[in-house]
C-alpha positions as CSV (number, residue, x, y, z in Angstrom):
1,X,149.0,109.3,259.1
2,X,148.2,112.5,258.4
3,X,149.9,115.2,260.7
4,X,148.5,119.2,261.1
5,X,152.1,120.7,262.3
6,X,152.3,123.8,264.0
7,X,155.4,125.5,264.3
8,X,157.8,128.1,263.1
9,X,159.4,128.4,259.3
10,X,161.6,132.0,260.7
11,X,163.2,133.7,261.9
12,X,166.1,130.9,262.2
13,X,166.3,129.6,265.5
14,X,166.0,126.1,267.6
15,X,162.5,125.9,266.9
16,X,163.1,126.6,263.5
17,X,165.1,124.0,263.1
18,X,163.2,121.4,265.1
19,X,160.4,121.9,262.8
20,X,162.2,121.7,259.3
21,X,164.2,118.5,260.4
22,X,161.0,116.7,262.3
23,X,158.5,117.4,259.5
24,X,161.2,116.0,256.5
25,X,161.4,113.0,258.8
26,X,157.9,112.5,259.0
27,X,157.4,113.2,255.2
28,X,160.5,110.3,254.0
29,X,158.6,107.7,256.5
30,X,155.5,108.1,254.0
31,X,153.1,110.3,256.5
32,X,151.5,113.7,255.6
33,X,152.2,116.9,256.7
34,X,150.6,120.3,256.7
35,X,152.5,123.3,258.0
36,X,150.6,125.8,259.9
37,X,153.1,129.2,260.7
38,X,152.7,132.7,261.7
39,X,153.9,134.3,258.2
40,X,152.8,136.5,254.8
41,X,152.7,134.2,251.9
42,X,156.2,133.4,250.7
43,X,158.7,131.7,248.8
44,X,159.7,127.8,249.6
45,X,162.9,128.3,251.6
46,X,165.7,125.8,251.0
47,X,165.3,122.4,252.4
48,X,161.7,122.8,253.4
49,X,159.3,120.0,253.1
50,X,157.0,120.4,249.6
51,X,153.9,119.9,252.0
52,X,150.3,122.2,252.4
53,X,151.2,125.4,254.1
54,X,148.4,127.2,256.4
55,X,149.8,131.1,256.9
56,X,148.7,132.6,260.2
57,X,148.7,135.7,260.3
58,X,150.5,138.0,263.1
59,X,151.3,141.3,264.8
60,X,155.2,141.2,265.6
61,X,157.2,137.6,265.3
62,X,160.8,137.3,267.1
63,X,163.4,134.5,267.5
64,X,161.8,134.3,271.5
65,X,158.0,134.9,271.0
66,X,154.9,135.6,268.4
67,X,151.9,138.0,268.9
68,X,149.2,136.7,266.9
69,X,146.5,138.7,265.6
70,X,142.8,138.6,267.0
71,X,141.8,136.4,264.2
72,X,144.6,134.0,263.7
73,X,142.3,131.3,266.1
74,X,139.9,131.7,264.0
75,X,141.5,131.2,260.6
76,X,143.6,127.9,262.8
77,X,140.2,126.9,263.4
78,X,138.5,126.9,260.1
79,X,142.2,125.7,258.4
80,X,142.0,122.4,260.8
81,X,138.2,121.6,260.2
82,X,139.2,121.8,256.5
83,X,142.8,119.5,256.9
84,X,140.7,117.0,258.8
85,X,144.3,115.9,260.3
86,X,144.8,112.5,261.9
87,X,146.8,114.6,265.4
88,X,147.8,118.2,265.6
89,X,151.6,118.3,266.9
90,X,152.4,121.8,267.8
91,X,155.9,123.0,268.6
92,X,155.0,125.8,270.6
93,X,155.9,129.0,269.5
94,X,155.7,131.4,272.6
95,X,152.4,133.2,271.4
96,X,149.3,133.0,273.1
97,X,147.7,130.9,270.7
98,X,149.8,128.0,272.6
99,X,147.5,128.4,275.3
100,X,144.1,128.2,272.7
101,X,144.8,125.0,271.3
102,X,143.6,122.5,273.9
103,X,140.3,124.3,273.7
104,X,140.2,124.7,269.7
105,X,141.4,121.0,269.3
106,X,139.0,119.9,271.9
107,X,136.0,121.5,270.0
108,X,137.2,119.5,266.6
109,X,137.7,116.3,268.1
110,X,141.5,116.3,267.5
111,X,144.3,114.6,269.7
112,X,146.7,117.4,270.8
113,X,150.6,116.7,270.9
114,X,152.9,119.9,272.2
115,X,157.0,120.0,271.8
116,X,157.6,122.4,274.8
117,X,161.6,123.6,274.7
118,X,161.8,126.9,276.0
119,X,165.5,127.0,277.5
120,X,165.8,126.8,281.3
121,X,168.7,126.4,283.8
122,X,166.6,124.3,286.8
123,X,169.3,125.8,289.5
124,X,168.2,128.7,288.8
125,X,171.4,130.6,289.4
126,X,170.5,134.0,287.4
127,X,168.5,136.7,286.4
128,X,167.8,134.9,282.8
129,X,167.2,131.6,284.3
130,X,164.4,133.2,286.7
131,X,162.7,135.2,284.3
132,X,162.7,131.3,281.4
133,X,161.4,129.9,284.9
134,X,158.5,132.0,285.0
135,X,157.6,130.9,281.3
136,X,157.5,127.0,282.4
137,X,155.2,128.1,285.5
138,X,152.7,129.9,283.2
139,X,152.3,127.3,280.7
140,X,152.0,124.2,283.3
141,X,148.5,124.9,284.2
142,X,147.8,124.6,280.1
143,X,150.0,121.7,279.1
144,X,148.0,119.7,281.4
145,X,145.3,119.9,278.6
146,X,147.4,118.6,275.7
147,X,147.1,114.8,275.1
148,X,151.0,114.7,275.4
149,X,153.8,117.2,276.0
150,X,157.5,116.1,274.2
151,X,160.3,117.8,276.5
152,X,163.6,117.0,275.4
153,X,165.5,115.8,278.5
154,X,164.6,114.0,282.2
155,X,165.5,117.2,283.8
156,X,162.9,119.0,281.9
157,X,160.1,116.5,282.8
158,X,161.0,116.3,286.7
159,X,160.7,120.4,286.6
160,X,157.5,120.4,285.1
161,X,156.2,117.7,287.3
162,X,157.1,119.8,290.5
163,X,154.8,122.7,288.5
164,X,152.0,120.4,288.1
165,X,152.1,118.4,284.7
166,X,151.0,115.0,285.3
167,X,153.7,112.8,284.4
168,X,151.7,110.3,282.4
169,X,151.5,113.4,279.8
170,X,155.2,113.8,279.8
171,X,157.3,112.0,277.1
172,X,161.1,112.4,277.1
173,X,162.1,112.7,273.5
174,X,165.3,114.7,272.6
175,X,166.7,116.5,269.7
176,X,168.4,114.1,267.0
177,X,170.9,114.3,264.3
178,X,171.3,112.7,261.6
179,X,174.4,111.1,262.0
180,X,175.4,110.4,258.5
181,X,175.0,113.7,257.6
182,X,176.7,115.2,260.6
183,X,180.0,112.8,260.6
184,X,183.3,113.4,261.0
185,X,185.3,114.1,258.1
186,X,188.0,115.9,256.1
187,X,187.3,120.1,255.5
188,X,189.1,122.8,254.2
189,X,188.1,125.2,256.3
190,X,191.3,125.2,258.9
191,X,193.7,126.2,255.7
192,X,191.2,128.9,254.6
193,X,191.4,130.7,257.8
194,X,195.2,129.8,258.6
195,X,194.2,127.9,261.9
196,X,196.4,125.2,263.5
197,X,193.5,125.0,266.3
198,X,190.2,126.2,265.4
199,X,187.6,126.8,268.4
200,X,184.1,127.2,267.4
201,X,181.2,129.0,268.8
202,X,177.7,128.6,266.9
203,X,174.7,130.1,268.0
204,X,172.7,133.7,269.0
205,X,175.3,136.5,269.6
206,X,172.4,137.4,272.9
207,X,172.8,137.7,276.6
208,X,171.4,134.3,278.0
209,X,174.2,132.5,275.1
210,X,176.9,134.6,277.3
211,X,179.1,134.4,274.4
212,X,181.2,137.6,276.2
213,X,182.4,135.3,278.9
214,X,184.0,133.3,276.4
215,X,185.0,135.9,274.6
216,X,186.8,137.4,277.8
217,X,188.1,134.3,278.7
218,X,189.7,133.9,275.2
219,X,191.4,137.4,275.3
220,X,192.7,137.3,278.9
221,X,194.2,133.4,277.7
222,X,196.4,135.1,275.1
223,X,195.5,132.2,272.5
224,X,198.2,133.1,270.6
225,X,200.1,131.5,267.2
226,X,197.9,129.7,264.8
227,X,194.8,128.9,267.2
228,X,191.4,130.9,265.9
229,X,188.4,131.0,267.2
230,X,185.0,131.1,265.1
231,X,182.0,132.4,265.9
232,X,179.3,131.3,263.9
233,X,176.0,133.3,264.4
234,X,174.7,136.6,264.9
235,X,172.6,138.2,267.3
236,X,171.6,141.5,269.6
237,X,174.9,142.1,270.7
238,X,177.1,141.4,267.8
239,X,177.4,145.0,267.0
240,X,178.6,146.1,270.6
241,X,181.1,142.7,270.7
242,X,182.7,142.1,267.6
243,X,184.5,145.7,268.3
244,X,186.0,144.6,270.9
245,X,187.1,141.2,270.1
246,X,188.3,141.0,266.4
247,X,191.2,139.5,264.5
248,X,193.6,141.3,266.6
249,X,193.0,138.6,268.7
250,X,192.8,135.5,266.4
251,X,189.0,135.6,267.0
252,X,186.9,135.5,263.3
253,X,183.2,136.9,263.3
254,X,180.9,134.8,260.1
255,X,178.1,136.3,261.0
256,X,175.1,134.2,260.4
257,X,175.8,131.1,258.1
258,X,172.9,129.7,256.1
259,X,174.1,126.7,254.1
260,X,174.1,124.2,256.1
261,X,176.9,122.0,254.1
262,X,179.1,125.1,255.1
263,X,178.5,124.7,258.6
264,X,179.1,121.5,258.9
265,X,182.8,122.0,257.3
266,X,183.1,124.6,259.7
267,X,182.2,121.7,262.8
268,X,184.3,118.8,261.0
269,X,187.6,121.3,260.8
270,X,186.6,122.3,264.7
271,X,189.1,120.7,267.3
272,X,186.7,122.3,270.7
273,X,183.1,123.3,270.6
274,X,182.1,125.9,273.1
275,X,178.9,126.4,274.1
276,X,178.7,129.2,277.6
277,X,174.6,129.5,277.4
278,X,173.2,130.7,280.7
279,X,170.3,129.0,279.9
280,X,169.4,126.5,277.5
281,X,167.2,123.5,276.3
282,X,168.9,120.8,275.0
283,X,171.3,122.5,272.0
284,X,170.9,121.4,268.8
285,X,174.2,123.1,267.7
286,X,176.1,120.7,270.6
287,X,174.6,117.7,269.2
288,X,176.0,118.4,265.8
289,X,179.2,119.1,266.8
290,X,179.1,116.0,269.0
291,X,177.8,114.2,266.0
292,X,180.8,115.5,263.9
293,X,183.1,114.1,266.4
294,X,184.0,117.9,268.3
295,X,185.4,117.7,271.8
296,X,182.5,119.6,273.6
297,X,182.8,122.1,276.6
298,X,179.2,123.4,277.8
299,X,177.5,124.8,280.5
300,X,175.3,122.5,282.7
301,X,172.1,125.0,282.0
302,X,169.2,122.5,280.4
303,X,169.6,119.3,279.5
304,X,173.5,120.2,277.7
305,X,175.4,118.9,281.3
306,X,173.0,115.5,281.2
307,X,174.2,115.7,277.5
308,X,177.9,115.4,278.0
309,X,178.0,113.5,281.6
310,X,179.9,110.4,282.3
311,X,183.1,111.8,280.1
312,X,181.2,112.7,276.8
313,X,182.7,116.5,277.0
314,X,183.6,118.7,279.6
315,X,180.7,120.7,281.9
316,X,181.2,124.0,282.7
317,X,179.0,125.8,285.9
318,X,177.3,128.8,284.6
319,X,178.6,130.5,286.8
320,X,182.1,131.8,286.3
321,X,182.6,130.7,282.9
322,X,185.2,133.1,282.1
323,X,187.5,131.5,285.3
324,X,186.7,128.5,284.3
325,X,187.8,128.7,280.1
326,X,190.8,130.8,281.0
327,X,192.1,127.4,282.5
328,X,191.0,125.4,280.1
329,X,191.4,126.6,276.9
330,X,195.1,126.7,277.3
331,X,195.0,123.1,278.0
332,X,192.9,122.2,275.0
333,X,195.1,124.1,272.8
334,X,198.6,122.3,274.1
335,X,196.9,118.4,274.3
336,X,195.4,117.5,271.1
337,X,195.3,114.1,271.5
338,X,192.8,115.4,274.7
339,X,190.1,116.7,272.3
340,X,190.7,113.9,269.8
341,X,189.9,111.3,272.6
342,X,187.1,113.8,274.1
343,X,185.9,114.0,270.0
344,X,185.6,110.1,269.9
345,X,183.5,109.8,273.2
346,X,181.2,112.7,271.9
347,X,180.7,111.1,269.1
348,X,179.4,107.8,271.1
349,X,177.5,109.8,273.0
350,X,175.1,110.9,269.8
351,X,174.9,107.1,268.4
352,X,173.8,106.1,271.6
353,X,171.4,108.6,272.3
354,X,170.6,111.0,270.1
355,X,170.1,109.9,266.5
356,X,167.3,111.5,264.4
357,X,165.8,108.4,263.2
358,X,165.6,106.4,266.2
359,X,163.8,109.6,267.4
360,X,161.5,109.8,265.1
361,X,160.4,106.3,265.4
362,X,159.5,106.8,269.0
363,X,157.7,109.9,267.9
364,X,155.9,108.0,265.5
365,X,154.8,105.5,268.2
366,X,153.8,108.5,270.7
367,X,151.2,109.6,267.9
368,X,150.0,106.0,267.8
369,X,149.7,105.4,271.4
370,X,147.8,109.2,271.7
371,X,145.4,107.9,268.3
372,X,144.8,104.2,270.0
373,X,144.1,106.3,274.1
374,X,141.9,108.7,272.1
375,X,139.7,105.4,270.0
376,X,139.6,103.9,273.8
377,X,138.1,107.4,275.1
378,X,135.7,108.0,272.4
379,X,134.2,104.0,272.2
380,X,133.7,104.1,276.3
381,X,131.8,107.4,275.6
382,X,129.8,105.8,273.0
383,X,128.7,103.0,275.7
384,X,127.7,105.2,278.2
């Protein structure tokens, strides 16, 4: 099967990584892919897949969002009538080509398949929640047109249902890991930073991660002795934070970390795995730490609570997360045979559920149900 994929090579983000890990999948299970992205011509970056690339051009391009330029439908246009793909899976960028494709892909005759993960928090119980809930009302009326939109948790389906989206063109597929890569296992990393209890925090150092409640929670908890916390990421506010919370307080900044065998020493040396987020999809930083057998404390905004329910972690409201860790972290750092039990069950959790491979085999059999609906549409035009 030959796959057109539409999605986004930088800057690093979820997307980002949805893309690379999906499209590598795709490529060891013997399918082509070409890679359509909003860059300038560049160099392969590290673990890419050696497939076609299409380079759309564009105006301004952010971790949240993409402007396009006036031409970049045309050169998708002309770049799919020359692919001649099988299905076009697009894993929507934020840019208003997003809403374009339905129309372009209907012209060529092409089935249509949309990933659609913009982070949410359904309760809405904020200002950042509101203004992620007004993005899901303004693309409902368009992902109605695709031939099937991939949200990654039930939660995310039911919301979009209330907005409009049939359900029949819902499909429930969530992130996955690849649990032999991201296993638990022995790491260095606690010695090189002198840490008897290592807390970890990986993601964007921005307001909706609300890494500052943590990082209040942490300082008014006096985590003293040999207990460290990580963060791993960088962001917006890392300039204004990382000031106020440094080693003085047993708290280590690594800034953005790109290897990825690095990060995953950094999760397998982790005893807790914090994750605040205001809002969220469904983390793909959570999984892994899951995955590497983490005890897991995370907000229920998204899909992370429905992640971790039943005992697989502990969820946090997203509101008063700073109350809330001041209690707890205290508690994790005095009962590790708590986080090694809550490690174990996290673990379970990600075989259970959230494995790469068996997701990839039910997105395989999404593109051939899509293929076989669109055969059945064209032959009963034909007849008539």
């Amino acid at each position: 099967m030959h796959i057109a994929w539409l999605g986004k090579k930088s800057p690093f983000c979820g997307n980002v990584t949805y893309s690379r890990e999906i499209t590598n999948s795709l490529l060891d299970r013997g399918n082509r892919v070409s890679f359509l992205h909003f860059a300038q011509e560049e160099s392969m970056q590290e673990n890419w897949p050696d497939c076609p690339e299409v380079f759309l051009p564009f105006i301004y391009k952010s971790q949240v969002y993409t402007i396009p330029t006036p031409n970049s439908s045309k050169i998708l246009t002309r770049s799919l009538e020359q692919l001649q793909p099988d299905l076009v899976h697009a894993s929507l960028t934020l840019s208003t080509l997003d809403f374009r494709l339905p129309e372009i892909c209907s012209e060529l005759n092409l089935p249509l398949v949309a990933t659609f993960h913009p982070a949410f928090d359904s309760k809405l119980r904020n200002l950042k929640s509101s203004t992620q809930f007004l993005a899901y009302q303004l693309y409902a009326p368009f992902l109605a047109h695709y031939d099937r939109v991939i949200v990654f948790s039930k939660m995310q389906r039911d919301l979009l249902v209330k907005l409009g989206v049939p359900v029949k063109k819902l499909a429930v597929i969530p992130n996955g890991v690849d649990v032999q890569k991201y296993a638990p296992g022995f790491s260095h990393f606690k010695s090189e930073v002198n840490a008897e209890r290592l807390f970890v925090y990986q993601g964007r150092i921005s307001t909706e991660k609300n890494v500052e409640a943590l990082l209040r929670a942490w300082k008014h908890s006096e985590m003293h002795g040999n207990s460290k916390l990580v963060i791993v990421g960088d962001g917006p506010l890392t300039a204004s934070l990382k000031p106020l919370y440094g080693e003085e307080y047993n708290i280590i900044w690594l800034g953005f970390v790109a290897d990825e065998r690095r990060r995953i020493e950094i999760l397998q040396a982790a005893d807790v795995f914090i994750l605040p987020s205001l809002v969220e999809g469904l983390s793909l930083s959570l999984l892994e730490a899951m995955s590497c057998g983490v005890a897991c404390l995370a907000t229920d905004a998204g899909a992370d609570g429905e992640v971790l329910e039943d005992g697989a972690g502990v969820v946090l409201s997203t509101q008063g997360v700073t109350t809330q860790l001041k209690t707890l972290l205290p508690l994790f750092r005095d009962h590790p045979e708590l986080t090694s039990l809550l490690g174990q069950k996290a673990r379970l959790r990600v075989l259970d559920r959230y494995t790469l491979s068996r997701n990839i085999t039910r997105l395989e059999k999404l593109y051939v149900d899509v293929l076989r609906s669109r055969h059945v549409q064209l032959s009963r035009g034909y007849r008539h």
